[in-house]
N, C-alpha and C positions, 0 to 999 in steps of 0.2 A: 504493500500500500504506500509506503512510506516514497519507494524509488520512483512510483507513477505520478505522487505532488511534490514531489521535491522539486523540480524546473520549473513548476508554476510558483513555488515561494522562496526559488533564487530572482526569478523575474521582481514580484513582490517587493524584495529585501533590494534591489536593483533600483526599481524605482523608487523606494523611499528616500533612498543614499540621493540621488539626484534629487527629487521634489523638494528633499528639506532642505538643501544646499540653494534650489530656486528661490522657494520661499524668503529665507533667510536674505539671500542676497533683493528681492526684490524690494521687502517688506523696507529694509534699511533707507530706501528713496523715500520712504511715504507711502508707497501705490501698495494696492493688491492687485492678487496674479489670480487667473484660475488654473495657473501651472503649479501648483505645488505638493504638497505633504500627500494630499490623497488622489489629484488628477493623475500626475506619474505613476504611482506603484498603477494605478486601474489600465492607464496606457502600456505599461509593462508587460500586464498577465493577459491584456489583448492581442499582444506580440505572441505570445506565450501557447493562447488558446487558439490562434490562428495558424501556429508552426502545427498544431495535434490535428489539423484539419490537413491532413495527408493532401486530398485530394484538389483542394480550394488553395492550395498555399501560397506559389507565387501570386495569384491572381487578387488576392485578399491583402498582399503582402502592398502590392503595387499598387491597389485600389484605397485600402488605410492608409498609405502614406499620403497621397497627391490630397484627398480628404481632409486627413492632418494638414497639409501644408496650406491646403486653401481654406479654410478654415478659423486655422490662430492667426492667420497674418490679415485675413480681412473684419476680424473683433476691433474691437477699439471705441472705444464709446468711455462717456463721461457725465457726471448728471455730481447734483448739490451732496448726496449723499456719499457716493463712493468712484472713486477712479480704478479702472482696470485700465492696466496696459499692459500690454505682451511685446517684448523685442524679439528681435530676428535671433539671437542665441536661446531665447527659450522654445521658440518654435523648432530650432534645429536639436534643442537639446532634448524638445519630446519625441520625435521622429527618432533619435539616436534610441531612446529609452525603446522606445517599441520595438526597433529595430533588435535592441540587445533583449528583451524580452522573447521576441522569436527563438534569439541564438540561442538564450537559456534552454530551451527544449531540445537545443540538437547538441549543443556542447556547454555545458554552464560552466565550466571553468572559464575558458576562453573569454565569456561573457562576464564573469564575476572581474577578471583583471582588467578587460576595454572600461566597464564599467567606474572602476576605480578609478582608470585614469581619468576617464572623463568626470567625474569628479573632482581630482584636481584640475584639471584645468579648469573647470568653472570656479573654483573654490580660491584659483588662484587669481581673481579678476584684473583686480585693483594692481596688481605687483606686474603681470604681464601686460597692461594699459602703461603705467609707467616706465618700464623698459623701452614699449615699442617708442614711446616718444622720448624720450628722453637717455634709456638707457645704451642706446647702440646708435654709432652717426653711421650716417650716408657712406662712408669709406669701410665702413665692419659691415655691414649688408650689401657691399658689391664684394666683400670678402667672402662671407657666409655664402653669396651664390656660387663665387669661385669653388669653394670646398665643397656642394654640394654638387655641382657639374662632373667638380675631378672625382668625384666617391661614388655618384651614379648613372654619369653619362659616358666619361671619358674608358675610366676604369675597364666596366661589362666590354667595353669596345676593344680594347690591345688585346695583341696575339700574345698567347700563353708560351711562346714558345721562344728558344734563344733564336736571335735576331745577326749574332755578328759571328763571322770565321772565329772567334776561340774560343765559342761556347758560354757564353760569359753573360752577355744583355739577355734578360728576359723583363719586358717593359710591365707584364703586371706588375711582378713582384716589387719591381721598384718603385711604380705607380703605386702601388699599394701600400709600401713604406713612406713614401712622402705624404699619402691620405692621411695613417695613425699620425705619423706626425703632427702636420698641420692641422691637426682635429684637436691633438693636444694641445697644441702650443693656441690657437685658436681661444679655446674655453678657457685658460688660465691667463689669457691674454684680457678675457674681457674680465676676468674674474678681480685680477690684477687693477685692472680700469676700475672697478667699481667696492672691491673689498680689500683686497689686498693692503692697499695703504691704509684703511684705519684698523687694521688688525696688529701695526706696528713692525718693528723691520725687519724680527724673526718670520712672520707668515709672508713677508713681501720679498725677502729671501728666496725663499719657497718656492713661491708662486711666480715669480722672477725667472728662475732659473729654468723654470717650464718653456718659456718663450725664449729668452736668450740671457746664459750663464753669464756671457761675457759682457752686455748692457747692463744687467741686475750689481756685477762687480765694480763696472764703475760707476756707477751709480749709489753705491753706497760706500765703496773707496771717498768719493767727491763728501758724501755725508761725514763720512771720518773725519774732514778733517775743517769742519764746521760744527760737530761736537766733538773733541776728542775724549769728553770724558765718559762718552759711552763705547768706546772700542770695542768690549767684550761681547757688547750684543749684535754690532756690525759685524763686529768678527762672526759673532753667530751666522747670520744674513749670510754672507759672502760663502760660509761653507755647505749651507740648506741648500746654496743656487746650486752649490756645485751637485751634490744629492741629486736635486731636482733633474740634473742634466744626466745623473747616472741611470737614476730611474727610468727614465721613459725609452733610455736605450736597451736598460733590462724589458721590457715590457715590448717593446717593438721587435728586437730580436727574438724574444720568443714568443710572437705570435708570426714574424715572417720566416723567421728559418727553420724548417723542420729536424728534427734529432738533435738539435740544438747541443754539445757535451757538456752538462749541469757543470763541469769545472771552467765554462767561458763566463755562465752567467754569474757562479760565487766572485769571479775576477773582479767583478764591477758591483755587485752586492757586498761583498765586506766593509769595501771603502768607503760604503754608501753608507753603514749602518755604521762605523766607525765615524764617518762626519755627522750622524744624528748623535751621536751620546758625547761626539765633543761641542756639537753646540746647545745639549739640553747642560753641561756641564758647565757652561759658558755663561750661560741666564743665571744656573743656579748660585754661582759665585760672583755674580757682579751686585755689586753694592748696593749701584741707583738703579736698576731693572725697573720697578715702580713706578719709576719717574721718570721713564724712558717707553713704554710698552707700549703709548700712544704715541710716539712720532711717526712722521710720513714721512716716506721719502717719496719724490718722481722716479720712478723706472722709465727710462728715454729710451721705448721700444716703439718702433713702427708697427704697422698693420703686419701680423706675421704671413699672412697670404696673398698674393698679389700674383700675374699672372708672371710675371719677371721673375720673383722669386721660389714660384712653383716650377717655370725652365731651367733655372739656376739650380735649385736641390738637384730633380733629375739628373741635369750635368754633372754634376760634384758625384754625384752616384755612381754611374756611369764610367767617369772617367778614373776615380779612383780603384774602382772595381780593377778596368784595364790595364790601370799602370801598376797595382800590385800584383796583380793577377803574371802580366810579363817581368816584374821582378820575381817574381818565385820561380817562374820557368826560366830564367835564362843567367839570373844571379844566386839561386838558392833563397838561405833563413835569412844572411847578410844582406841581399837586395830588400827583401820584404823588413826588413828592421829599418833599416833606413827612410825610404818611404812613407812608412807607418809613424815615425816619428817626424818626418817633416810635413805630411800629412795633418800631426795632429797639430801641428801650429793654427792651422785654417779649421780643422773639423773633427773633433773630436767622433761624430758620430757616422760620419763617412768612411773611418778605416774601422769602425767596429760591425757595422752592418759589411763591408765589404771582407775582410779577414773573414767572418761570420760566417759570411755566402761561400768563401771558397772552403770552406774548411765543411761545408754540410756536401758540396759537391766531388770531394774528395781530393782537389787542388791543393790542400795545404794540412799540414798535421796540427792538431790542436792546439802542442805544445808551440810550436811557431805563433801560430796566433793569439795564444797567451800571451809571449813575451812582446807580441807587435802592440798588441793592447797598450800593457804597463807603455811602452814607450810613448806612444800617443799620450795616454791620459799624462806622461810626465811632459813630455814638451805642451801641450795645451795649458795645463799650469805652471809654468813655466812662465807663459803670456800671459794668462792671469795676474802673477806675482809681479809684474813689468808693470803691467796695468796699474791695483794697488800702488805700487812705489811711487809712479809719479804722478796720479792722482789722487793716492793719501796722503800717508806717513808713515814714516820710517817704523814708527814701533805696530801698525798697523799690518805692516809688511812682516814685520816678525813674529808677530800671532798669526796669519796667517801661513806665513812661510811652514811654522810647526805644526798645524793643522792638517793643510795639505801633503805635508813627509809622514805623517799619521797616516795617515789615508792609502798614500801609495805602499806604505814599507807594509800594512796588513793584505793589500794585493802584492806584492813580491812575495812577503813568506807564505802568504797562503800556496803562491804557486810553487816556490823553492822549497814547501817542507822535508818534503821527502833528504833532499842533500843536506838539509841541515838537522836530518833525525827528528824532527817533531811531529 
């Protein structure tokens, strides 16, 4: 008994969730609805009762909506006593309800989750009204289309297959690495825009170092040394970015390269969780933290997508791929070392996805590309600590300097254990 009502009182419990979310929100102007607490759930289980009508279904399906739609949209009426008004989101949100009360009969999970969301998105009115006008400019929405084009137009479209005589370009996969990217750096780009600076300079660190490590550091390098007596929590900042930058390599790397050897991804995860416990160490022992936790800094980051810099990553991709790829063929581990560390001067994340790819394709041995890692990530910091120096100070350079040899020397040993017995 129980399984033959159960879709009729997820329908039900479907449309209450929406009606009293209408209501609420309608009731807040002044006006009454007749879309709410008890119109939905009834529109729900009519979606409900019309999915059990086997026979009638689309026809009933198709003939209730157009009904609904012509209907709530042409009410509207006004007199001394009470105002009823209906907007165009609650006509679409009863249509939805019915619609998910159908689905309840054929799959109520599915229904239970649309449902929810749609929920919040009603629930979130006020917050996404203010974004759209204020919280995103005209330059981040012809960005968001860019990323949206590259992740469901461009993407589906390349050939799955390698492209050049040494086996090497395969334009999804790298397509596919600049999307995670730029999706990343994207969201903490805006997040950064609008949260990051009053959360103070440890979360703007952080969230810094998502979009660009090396902006984030001078950027709060330049902060150093317009307070110098907060050093220990910039110091913090400056080591989060670097984090931030190691992370998403962890995360991108093992969602694009398959068999990934869990000793590439510890290479970059030690270092990372080692700069997390020296900058919670860092707060915890600085004096004024208190009185510090509310500054802002500017992060003097561009729009991180753009069509220029979406041809630029590919390239870097691309070409680093090749030119490591032909130092390992024609100079051995010594070409690939080399490379890999003048590499990391410009791109820390172009000779890890690249070493990555050759080592999943059997071009390169793991331990090679262990050590080509460590050497990037040390010349990239390297330029870091250049950066710092002469747009902080000196002692700012030396908490850092120790930070970042922290960092590296737990990726060295991690990889040299074995020679060194531990």
């Amino acid at each position: 008994m129980y399984s033959e009502i159960s879709p009729f009182l997820t329908a039900i419990i479907i449309g209450l969730l929406i009606g009293i979310e209408r209501e609420r929100t309608i009731n807040q102007d002044g006006t009454k609805s007749i879309l709410g607490a008890r119109t939905l759930p009834m529109i729900a289980l009519l979606g409900a009762m019309v999915a059990s009508f086997s026979n009638l279904g689309i026809q009933l399906i198709i003939t209730a909506s157009v009904c609904l739609v012509i209907i709530l949209n042409d009410i509207g009426w006004e007199n001394e006593l009470k105002k009823i008004q209906i907007g165009s989101t609650s006509s679409i949100a009863a249509i939805l309800t019915f619609v998910l009360g159908y689905l309840a009969f054929t799959n109520a999970q599915l229904a239970v989750i649309l449902g929810v969301l749609l929920f919040g998105i009603l629930a979130m009115k006020n917050t996404l009204h203010s974004f759209a006008r204020t919280g995103i400019t005209k330059k981040e929405m012809s960005a968001a289309l860019t990323f949206l084009v590259s992740a469901f137009v461009i993407l589906p479209l390349l050939p799955n297959e390698f492209i050049d005589p040494w086996g090497l370009i395969q334009p999804t996969r790298i397509w596919l690495l600049f999307v995670l990217i730029a999706g990343v750096q994207f969201f903490s780009y805006i997040a950064l825009r609008h949260i990051g600076n009053k959360w103070g300079l440890l979360l703007t660190g952080l969230f810094g170092g998502f979009v660009s490590a090396t902006a984030t550091t001078l950027s709060l390098a330049l902060k150093a040394k317009q307070q110098p007596n907060s050093l220990n929590i910039i110091t913090g900042g400056i080591i989060l970015s670097e984090v931030s930058s190691l992370v998403i390599q962890i995360l991108v790397v093992s969602i694009i390269v398959t068999d990934i050897p869990l000793g590439l991804l510890l290479l970059l995860a030690i270092p990372a969780a080692i700069g997390v416990v020296m900058a919670i160490g860092l707060t915890l022992f600085s004096s004024n933290y208190d009185s510090h936790i509310d500054e802002q800094v500017e992060i003097k980051v561009s729009n991180p997508i753009s069509l220029k810099s979406t041809l630029t990553f590919a390239f870097l991709i691309s070409l680093g791929l090749i030119i490591i790829a032909i130092a390992s063929r024609y100079w051995g581990a010594t070409g690939v070392y080399v490379t890999s560390a003048l590499g990391g001067l410009a791109s820390l994340r172009v000779v890890t996805f690249s070493v990555s790819e050759l080592v999943n394709s059997g071009e390169m041995l793991a331990s090679v590309a262990a050590i080509s890692i460590l050497l990037a990530m040390s010349t990239n910091m390297i330029v870091k600590l250049i950066i710092i120096l002469r747009a902080g100070s000196v002692k700012l350079f030396v908490l850092c300097f120790i930070g970042f040899l922290l960092m590296l020397m737990g990726g060295f040993l991690f990889h040299f254990r074995h020679l060194l017995g531990l």
